[in-house]
C-alpha positions in Angstrom: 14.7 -13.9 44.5 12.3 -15.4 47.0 11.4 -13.5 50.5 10.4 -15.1 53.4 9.0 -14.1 56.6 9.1 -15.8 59.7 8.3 -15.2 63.2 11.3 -14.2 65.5 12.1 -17.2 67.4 15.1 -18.7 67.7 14.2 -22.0 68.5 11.9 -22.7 65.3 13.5 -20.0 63.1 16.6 -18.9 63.6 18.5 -21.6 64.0 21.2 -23.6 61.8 18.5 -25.7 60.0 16.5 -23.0 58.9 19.7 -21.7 57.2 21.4 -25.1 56.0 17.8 -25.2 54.1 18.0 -22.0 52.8 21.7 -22.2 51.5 20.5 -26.1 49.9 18.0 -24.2 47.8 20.2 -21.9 46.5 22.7 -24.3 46.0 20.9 -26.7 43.5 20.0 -23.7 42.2 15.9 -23.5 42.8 16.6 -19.7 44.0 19.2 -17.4 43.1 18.9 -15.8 46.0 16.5 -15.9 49.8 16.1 -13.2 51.8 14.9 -14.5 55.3 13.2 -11.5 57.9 11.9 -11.9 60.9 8.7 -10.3 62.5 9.6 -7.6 65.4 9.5 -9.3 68.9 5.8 -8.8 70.1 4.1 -8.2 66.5 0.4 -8.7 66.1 -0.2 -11.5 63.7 -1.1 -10.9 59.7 -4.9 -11.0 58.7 -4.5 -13.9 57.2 -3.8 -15.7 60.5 -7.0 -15.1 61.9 -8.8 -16.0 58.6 -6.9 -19.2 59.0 -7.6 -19.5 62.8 -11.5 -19.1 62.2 -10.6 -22.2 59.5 -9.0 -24.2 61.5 -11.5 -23.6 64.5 -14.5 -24.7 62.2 -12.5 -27.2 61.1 -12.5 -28.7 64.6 -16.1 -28.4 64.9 -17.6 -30.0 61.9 -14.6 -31.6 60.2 -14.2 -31.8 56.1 -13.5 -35.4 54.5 -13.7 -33.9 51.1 -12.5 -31.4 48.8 -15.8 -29.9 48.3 -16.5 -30.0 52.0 -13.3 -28.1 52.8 -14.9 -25.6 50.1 -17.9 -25.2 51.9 -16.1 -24.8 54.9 -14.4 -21.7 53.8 -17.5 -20.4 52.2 -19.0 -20.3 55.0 -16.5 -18.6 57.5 -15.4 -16.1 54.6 -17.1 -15.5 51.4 -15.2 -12.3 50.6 -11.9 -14.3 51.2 -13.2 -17.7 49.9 -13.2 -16.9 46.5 -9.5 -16.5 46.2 -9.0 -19.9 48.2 -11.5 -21.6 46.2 -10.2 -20.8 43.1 -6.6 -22.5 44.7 -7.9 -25.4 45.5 -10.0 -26.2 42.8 -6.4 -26.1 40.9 -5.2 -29.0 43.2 -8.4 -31.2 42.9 
């Protein structure tokens, strides 16, 4: 079974392609099953989007042509939350 969550919009979400895509995967069997929920109207976003947003901002800033400046990147905005990405991405070097 695989869960996903998604924000409750109808226009990127909720809509007949999210579904068709959702119904292909269990067809050709990659999941027996999908459960798609939806975030309450006017939620707060997850930590993990403003880890990401803090990312993304320094990522604007300085920029990171390489795997191990990527790395750095996220050391440096999170070293708490940097081991688990690091680990990740040293996977998909």
């Amino acid at each position: 079974m695989h869960f996903t969550q998604a924000d409750n919009c109808w226009r990127e979400n909720k809509n007949q392609f999210v579904f068709a895509f959702c119904s292909w995967l269990v067809a050709h069997g990659l999941f027996q099953e999908i459960r798609l929920s939806f975030l309450i109207t006017g939620h707060t976003h997850e930590d993990i989007d403003r880890y990401f947003a803090k990312i993304s901002q320094r990522l604007r800033q300085f920029g990171a042509r390489t795997m191990n400046e990527l790395i750095q990147v996220i050391q440096d905005c999170y070293e708490s939350l940097a081991v688990d990405i690091v680990e990740v991405l040293h996977v998909h070097k």
